[in-house]
TIVO-2410 file (N, C-alpha, C; in nm, 3 decimals):
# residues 104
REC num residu      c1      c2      c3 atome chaine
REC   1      X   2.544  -0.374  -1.566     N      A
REC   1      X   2.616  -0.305  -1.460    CA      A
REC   1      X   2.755  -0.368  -1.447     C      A
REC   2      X   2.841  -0.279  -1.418     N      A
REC   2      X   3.006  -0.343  -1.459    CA      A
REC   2      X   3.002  -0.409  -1.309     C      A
REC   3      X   3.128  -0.520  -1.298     N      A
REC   3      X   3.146  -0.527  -1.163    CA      A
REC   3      X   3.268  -0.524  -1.122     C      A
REC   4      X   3.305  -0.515  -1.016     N      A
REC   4      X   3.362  -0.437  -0.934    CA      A
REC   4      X   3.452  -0.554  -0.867     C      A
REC   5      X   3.628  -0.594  -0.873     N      A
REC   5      X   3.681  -0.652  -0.793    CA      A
REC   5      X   3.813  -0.580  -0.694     C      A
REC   6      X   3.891  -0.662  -0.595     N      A
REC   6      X   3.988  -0.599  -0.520    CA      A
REC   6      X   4.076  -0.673  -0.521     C      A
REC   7      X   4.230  -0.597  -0.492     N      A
REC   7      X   4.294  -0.750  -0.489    CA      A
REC   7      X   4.399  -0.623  -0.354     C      A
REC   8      X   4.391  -0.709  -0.249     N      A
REC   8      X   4.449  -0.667  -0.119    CA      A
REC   8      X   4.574  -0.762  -0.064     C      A
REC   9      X   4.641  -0.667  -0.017     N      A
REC   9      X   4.728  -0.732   0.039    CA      A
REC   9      X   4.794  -0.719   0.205     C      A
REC  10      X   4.753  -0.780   0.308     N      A
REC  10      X   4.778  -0.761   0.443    CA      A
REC  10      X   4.884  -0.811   0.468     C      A
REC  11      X   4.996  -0.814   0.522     N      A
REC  11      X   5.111  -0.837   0.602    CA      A
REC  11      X   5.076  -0.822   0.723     C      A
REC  12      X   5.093  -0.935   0.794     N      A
REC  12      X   5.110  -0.956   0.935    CA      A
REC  12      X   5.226  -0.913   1.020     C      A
REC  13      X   5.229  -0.917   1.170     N      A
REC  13      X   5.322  -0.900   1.204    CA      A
REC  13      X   5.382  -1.033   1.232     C      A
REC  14      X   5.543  -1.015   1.224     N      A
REC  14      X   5.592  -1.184   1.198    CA      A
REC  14      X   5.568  -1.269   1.283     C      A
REC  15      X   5.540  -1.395   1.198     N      A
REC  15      X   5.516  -1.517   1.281    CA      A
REC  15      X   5.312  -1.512   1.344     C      A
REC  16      X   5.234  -1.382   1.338     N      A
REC  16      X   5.107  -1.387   1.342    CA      A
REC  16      X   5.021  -1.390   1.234     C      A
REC  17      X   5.044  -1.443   1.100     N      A
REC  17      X   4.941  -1.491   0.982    CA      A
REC  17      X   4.885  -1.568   1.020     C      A
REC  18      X   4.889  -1.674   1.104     N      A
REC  18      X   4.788  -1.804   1.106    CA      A
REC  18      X   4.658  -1.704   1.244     C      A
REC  19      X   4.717  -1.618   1.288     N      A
REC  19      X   4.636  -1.526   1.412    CA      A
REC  19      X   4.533  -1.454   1.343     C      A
REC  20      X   4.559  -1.416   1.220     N      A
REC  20      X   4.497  -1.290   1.159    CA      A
REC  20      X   4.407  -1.414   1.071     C      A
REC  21      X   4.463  -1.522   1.039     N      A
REC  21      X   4.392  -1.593   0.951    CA      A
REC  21      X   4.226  -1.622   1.064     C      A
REC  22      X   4.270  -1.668   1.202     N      A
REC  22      X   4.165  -1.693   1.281    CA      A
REC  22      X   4.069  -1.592   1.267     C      A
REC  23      X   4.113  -1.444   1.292     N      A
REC  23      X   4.050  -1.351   1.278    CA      A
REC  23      X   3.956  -1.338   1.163     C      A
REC  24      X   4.013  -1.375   1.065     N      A
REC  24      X   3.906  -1.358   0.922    CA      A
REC  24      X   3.863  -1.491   0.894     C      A
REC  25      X   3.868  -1.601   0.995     N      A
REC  25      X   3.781  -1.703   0.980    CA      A
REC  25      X   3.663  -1.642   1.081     C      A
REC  26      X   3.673  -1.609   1.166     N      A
REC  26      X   3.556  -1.564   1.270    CA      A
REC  26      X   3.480  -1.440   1.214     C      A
REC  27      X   3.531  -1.320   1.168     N      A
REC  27      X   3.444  -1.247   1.100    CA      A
REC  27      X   3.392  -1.309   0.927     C      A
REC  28      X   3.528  -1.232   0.858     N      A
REC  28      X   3.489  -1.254   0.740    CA      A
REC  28      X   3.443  -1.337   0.648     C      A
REC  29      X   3.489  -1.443   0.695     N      A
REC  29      X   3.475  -1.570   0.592    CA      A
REC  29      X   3.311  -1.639   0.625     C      A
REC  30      X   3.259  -1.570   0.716     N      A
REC  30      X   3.097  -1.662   0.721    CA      A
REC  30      X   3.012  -1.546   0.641     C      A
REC  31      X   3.082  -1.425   0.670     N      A
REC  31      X   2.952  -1.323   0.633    CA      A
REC  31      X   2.961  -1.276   0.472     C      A
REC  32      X   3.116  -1.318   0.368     N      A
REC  32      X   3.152  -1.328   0.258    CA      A
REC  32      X   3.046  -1.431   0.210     C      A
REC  33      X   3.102  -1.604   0.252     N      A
REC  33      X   2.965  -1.708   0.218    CA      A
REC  33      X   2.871  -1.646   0.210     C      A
REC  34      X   2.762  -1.613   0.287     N      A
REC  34      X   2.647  -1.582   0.287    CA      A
REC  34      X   2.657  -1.407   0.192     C      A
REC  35      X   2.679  -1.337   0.127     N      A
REC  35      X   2.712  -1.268   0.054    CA      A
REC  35      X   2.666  -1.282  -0.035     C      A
REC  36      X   2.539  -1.274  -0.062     N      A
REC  36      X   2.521  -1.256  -0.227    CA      A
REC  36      X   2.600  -1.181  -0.372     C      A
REC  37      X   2.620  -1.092  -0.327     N      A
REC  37      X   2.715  -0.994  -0.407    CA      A
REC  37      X   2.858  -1.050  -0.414     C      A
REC  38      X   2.932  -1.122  -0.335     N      A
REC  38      X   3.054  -1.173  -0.333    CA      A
REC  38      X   3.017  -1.281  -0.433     C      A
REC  39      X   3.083  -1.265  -0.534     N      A
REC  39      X   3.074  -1.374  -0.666    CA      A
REC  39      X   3.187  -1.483  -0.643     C      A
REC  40      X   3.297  -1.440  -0.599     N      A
REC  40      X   3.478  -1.470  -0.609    CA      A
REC  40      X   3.498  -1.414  -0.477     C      A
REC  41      X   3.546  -1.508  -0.395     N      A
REC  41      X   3.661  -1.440  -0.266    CA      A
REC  41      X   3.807  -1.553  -0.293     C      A
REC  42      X   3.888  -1.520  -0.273     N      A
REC  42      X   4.014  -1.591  -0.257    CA      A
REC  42      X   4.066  -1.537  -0.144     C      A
REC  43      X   4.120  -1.609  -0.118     N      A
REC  43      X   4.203  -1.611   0.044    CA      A
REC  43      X   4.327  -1.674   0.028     C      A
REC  44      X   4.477  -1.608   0.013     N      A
REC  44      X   4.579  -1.683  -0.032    CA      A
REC  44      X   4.697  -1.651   0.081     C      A
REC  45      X   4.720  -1.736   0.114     N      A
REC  45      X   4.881  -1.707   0.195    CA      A
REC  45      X   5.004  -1.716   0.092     C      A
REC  46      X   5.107  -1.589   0.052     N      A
REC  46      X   5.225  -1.582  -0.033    CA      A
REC  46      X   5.305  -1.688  -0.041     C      A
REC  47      X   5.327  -1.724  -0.157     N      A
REC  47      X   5.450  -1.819  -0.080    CA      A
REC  47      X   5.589  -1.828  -0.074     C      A
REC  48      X   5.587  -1.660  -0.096     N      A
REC  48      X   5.727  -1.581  -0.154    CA      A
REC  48      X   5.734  -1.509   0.023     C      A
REC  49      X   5.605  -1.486   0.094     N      A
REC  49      X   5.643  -1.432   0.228    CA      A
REC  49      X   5.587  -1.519   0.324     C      A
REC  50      X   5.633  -1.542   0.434     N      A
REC  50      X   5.545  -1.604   0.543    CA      A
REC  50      X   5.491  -1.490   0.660     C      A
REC  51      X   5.449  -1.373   0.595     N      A
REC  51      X   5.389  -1.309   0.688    CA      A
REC  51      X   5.282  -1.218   0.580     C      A
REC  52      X   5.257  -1.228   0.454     N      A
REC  52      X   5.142  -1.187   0.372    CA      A
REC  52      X   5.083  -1.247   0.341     C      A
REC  53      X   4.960  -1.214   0.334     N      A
REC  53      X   4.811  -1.252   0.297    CA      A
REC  53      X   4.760  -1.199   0.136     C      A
REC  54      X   4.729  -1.249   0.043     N      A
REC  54      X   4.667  -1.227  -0.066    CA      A
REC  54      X   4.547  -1.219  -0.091     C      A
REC  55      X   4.435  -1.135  -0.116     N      A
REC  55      X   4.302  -1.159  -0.124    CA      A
REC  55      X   4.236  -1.108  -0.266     C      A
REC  56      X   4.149  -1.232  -0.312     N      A
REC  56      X   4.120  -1.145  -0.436    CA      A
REC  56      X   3.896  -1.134  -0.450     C      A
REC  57      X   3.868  -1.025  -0.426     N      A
REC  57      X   3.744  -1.033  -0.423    CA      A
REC  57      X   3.629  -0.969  -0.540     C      A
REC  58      X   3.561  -1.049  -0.553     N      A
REC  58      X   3.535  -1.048  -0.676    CA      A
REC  58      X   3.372  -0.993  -0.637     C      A
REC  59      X   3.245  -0.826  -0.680     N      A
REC  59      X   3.147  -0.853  -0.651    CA      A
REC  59      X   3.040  -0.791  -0.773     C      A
REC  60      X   2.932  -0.838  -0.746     N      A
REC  60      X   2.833  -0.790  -0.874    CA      A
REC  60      X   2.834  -0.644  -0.896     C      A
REC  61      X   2.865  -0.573  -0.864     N      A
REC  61      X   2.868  -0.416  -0.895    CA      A
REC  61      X   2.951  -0.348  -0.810     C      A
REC  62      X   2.956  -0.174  -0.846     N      A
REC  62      X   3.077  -0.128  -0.771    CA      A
REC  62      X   2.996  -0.039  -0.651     C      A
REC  63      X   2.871  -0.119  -0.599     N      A
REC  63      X   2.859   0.008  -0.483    CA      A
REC  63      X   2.835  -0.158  -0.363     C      A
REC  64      X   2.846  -0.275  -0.418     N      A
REC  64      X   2.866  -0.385  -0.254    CA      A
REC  64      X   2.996  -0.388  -0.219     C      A
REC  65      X   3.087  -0.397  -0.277     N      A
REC  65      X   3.210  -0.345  -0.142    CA      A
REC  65      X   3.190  -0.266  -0.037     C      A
REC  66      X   3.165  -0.123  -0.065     N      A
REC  66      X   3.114  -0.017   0.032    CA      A
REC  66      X   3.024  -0.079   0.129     C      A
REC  67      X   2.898  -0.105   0.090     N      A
REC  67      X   2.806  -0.199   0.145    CA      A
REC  67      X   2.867  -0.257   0.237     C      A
REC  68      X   2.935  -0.368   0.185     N      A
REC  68      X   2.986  -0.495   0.266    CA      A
REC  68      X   3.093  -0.408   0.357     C      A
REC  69      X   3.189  -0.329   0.367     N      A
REC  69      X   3.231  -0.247   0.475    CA      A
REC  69      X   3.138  -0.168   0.579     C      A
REC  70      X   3.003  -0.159   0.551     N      A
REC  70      X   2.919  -0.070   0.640    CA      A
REC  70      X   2.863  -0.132   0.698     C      A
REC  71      X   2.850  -0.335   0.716     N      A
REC  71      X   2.777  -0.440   0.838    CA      A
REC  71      X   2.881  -0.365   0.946     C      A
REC  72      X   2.772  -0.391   1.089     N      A
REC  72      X   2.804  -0.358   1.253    CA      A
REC  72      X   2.920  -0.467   1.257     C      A
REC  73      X   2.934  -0.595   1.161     N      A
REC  73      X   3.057  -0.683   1.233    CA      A
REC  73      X   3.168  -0.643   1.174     C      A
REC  74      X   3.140  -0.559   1.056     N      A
REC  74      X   3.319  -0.526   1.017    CA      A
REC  74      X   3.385  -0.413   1.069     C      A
REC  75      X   3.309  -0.383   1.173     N      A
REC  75      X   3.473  -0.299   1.292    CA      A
REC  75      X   3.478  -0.375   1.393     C      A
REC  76      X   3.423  -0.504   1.437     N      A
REC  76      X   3.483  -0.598   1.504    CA      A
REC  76      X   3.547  -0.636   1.471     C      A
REC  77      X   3.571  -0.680   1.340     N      A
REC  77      X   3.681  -0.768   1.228    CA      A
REC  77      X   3.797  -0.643   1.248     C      A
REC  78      X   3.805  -0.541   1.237     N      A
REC  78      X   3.908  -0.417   1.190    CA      A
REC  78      X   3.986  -0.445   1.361     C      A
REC  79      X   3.878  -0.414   1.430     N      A
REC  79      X   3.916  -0.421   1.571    CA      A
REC  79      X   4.038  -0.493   1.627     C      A
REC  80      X   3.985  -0.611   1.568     N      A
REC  80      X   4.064  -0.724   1.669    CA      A
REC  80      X   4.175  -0.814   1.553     C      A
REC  81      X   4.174  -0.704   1.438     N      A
REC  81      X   4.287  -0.783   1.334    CA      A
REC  81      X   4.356  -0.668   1.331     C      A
REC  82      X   4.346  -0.558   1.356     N      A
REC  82      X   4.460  -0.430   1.369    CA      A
REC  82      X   4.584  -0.452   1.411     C      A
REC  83      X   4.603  -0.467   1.590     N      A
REC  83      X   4.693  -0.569   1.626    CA      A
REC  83      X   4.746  -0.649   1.581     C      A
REC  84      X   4.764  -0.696   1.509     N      A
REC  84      X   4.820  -0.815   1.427    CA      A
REC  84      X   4.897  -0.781   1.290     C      A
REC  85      X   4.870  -0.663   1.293     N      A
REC  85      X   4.910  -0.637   1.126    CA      A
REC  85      X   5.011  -0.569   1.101     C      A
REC  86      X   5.124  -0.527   0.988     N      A
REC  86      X   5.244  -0.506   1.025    CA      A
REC  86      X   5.235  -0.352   1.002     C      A
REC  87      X   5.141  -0.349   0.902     N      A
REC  87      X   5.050  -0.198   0.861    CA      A
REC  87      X   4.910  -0.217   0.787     C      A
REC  88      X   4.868  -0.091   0.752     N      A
REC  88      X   4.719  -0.102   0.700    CA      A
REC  88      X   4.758  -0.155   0.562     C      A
REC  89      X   4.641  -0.242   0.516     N      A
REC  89      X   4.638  -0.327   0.418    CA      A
REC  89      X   4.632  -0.275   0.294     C      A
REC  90      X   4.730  -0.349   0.180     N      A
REC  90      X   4.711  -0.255   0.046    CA      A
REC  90      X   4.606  -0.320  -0.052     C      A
REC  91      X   4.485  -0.169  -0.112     N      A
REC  91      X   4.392  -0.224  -0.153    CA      A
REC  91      X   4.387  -0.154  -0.254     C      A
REC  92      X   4.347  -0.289  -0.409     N      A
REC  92      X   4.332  -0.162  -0.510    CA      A
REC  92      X   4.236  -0.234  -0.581     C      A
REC  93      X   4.143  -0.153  -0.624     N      A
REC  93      X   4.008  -0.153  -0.695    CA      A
REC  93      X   4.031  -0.189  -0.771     C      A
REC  94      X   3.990  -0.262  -0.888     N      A
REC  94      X   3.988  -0.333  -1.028    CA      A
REC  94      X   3.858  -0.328  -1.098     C      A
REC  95      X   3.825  -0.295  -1.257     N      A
REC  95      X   3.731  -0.355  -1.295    CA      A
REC  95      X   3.758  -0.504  -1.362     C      A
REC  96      X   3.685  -0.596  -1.332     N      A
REC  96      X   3.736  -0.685  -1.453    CA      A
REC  96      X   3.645  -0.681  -1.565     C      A
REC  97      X   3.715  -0.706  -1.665     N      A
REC  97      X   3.714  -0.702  -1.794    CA      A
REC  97      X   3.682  -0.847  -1.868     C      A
REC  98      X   3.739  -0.944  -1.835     N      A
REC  98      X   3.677  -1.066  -1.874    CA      A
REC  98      X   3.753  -1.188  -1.786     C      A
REC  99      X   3.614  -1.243  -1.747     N      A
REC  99      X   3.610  -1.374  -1.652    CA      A
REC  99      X   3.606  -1.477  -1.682     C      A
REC 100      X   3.694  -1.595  -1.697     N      A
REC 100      X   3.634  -1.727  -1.769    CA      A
REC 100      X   3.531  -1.789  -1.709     C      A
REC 101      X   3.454  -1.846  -1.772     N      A
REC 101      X   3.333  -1.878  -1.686    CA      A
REC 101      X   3.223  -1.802  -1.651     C      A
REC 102      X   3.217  -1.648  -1.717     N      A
REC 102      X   3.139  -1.581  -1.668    CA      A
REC 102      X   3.145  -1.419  -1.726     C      A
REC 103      X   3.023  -1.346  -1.714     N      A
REC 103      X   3.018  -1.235  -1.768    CA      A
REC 103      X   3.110  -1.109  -1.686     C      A
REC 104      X   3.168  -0.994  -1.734     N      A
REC 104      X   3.249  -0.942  -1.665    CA      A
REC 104      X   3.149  -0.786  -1.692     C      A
***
């Protein structure tokens, strides 16, 4: 089964990245860990902007993303990181093709 990665990019509104970062420490980042299907998450602050976020997520097939958007806590996460953001986040699907370290 192929799998399935993202590589997103959120912009904050200025001077609130470390706000939005709280935000996806309180939702996302416990329920990613515990994620079986999340193989790869990266979490990168630019260092070309001080108000974008880099994310690169990596999962065993292409139907747990969807999945992982349909838990009751990720429109709390949407909720309360909306506010903060300078617009909606740019997201683009990837297959990968080959992983060092690992089957793609």
């Amino acid at each position: 089964m192929a799998k399935a990665a993202l590589f997103i990019k959120h912009t904050a509104l200025p001077g609130k990245r470390d706000e939005v970062r709280r935000v996806w420490e309180k939702h996302l980042k416990p329920n990613a860990a515990a994620n079986p299907a999340h193989q790869a998450y990266f979490y990168c602050y630019d260092a070309a902007d001080p108000d974008v976020i880099r994310v690169y997520q990596q999962y065993a097939d292409r139907q747990a993303p969807q999945a992982f958007l349909k838990e009751p806590w990720y429109a709390a996460y949407i909720a309360e990181v909306t506010p903060l953001l300078a617009n909606q986040p740019e997201v683009r699907a990837v297959t990968p093709v080959w992983i060092k370290g690992g089957d793609a």
